[in-house]
N, C-alpha and C positions, 0 to 999 in steps of 0.2 A: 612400705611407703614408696619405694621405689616402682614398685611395679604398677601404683596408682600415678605417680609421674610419666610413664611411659603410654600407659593407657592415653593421658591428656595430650600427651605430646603426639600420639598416632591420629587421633581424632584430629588435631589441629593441621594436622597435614594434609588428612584425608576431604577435611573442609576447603584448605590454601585451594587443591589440586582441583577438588569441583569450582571455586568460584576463576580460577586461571582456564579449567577448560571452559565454563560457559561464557568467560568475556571474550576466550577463542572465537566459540561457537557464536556467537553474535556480532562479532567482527566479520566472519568468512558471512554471515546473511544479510547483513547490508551490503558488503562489494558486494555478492549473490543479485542482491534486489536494486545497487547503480548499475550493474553492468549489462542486466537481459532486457533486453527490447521485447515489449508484449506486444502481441499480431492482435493492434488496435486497427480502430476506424470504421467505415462504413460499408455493408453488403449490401445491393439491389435496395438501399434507402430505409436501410437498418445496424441496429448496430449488430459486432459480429457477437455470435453465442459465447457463455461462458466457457470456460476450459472446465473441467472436474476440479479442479481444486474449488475450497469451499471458502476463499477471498475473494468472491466476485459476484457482484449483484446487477440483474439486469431487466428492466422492465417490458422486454421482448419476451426474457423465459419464463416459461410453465411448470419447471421440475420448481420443489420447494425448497430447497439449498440456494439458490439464486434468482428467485422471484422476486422482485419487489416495486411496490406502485409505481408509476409513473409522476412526474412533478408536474404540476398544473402552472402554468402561464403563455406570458403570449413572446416572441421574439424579444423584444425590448427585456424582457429576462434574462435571457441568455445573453445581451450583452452586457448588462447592469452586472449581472454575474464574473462576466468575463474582466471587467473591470474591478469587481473586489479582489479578487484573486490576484491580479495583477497589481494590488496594494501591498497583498500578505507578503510577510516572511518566509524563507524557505519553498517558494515557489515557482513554477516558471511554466507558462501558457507556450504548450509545444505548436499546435495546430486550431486556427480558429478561422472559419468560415461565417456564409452568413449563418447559416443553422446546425453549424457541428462546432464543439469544442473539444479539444484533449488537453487538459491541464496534470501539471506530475505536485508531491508534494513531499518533499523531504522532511524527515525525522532528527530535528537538532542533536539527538544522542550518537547514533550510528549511521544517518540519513539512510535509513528506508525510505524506498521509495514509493510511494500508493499512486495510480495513474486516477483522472476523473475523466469520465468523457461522457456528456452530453449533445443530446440531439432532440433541436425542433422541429419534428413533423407534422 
């Protein structure tokens, strides 16, 4: 009987020990994702290419990892846009011209940070 107590009691630590590393682990990836400034904005009247990692979608690129449509309107979108965003929670509109936006959006749990950047050409 003893030795089915010890069994229970190793597993129970074994479990403490994963959920203390992974709140570690997701503590260091939000500082990780407030503190890196990403090589945003505009090239020769585009936006810049994705990087290789597979968090980034852009309707400039051709590879299929980060393709995706382009959004249909006319300017008066982009600022209508720029204006919700600037309602929401956890947000904050870094760069907005007449036709580019960079808005960021924080994650209430750990504030990850996700950028959005828009361009009307």
């Amino acid at each position: 009987m003893d030795f089915l107590k010890y069994i229970g009691l190793a597993i129970f630590i074994v479990i403490a020990l994963v959920v203390v590393f992974m709140c570690v682990r997701m503590a260091t990836l939000g500082f990780e994702s407030r503190s890196v400034k990403p090589n945003l904005g505009l090239v020769d009247g585009r936006l810049k290419t994705c990087p290789d990692s597979p968090n980034c979608v852009n309707s400039y690129a051709d590879d299929e990892p980060h393709a995706v449509e382009s959004i249909q309107g006319d300017i008066a979108s982009l600022v209508g846009l720029a204006q919700h965003i600037k309602s929401l929670e956890n947000t904050e509109l870094v760069n907005q011209t007449d036709n580019y936006l960079h808005a960021t959006f924080h994650s209430k749990l750990i504030s990850f940070v996700d950028d959005l950047e828009l361009y009307y050409d």
